[in-house]
Every structure is written in C-alpha cells, then in structure tokens.
C-alpha positions in Angstrom: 95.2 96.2 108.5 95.8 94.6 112.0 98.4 91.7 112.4 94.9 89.3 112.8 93.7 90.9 109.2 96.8 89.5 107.9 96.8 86.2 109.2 93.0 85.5 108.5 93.7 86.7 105.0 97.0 84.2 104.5 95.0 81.5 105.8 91.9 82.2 103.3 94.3 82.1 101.0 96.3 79.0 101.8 93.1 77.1 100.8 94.3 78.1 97.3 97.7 76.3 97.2 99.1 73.5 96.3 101.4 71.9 99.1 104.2 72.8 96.9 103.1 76.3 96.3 105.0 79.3 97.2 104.1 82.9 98.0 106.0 85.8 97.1 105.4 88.8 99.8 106.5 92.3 99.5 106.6 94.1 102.4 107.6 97.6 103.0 110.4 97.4 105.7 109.0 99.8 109.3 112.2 98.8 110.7 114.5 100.1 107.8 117.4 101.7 109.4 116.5 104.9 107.1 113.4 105.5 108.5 115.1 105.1 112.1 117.3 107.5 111.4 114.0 109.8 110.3 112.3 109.3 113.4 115.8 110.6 115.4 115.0 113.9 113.2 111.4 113.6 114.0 110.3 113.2 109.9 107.9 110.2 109.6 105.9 109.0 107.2 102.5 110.1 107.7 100.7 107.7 104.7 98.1 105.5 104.1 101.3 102.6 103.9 102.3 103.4 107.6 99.1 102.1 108.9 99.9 98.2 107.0 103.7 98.1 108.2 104.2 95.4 110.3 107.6 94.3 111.6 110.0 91.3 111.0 108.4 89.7 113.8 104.6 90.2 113.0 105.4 89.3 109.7 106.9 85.6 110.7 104.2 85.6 113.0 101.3 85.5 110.8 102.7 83.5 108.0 103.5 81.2 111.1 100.2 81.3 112.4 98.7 81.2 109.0 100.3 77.5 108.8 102.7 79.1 106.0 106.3 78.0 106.1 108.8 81.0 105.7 111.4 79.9 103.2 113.4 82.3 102.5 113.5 86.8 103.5 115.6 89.1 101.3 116.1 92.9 101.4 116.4 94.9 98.4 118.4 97.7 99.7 122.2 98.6 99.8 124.3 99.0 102.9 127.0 101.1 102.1 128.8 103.7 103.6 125.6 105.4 105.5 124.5 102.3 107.0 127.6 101.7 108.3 127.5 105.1 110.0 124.6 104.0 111.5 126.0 100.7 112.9 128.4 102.7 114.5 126.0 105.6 115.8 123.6 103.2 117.3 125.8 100.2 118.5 125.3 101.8 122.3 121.9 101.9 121.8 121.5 98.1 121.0 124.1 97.5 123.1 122.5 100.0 126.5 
C-alpha cells in the first residue's frame, strides 16, 4: 500500500467519525532499532508486511493529511540492555 493508499483510505474513513472519535492504529515499526541492526547483518524481512511499513514520518503524514489529529504514539517494546548497545554503537552514525 503506497503512503497515498493510506491517506485516501483514512480520509474515507474519517467520514465515519464522530468529531470526538478516536482511532487506534497499529503499526509495525520499519524503523525499529532491531531490524536496523538486521540490515547491518544483511537479514531483512522479505514478507508480504515489508511492503505496508511506512515510517514515523509517513505515518504523521497521512493521518495529517487525512485531516486526523495525532493524539498520542506509544511503542510496545523494551529498551534494555541491547538497545543501549546500540545507542552507543550508532551514536557516530547519527552524529557523522
């Protein structure tokens, strides 16, 4: 599904609501440092989900565009020990 799939399909659906309606989104995270750390061992996940994955951005972007107002974003994964590891192994990256 292309970022404008998305956005014409929020907006269809926005016709639905209420103004005080919410929608609940679940969104598999591309951008997961996991998967990052995949790519650097050149593993990806070759599925029918990778084609739908759309970043934090594109995701804003067609809610936004949709005229849907982004209340609130929450992960549902744990950073412990190995995420900081990969803080640390990355910060030149970011910071190059």
């Amino acid at each position: 599904m292309a970022i404008a799939h998305l956005t014409e399909i929020l907006k269809s659906h926005k016709t639905w609501l209420t103004n005080d309606a919410q929608v609940l989104a679940i969104v598999p995270n591309v951008q997961h440092w996991y998967r990052i750390i995949n790519l650097f061992k050149g593993e990806w996940e070759n599925s029918e989900f990778t084609r739908y994955w759309l970043s934090l951005s594109s995701l804003k972007s067609s809610f936004t565009t949709a005229g849907l107002q982004i209340y609130e974003i929450q992960t549902c994964s744990e950073k412990g020990k190995e995420f900081q590891k990969f803080i640390q192994l990355t910060e030149p990256l970011v910071n190059a």
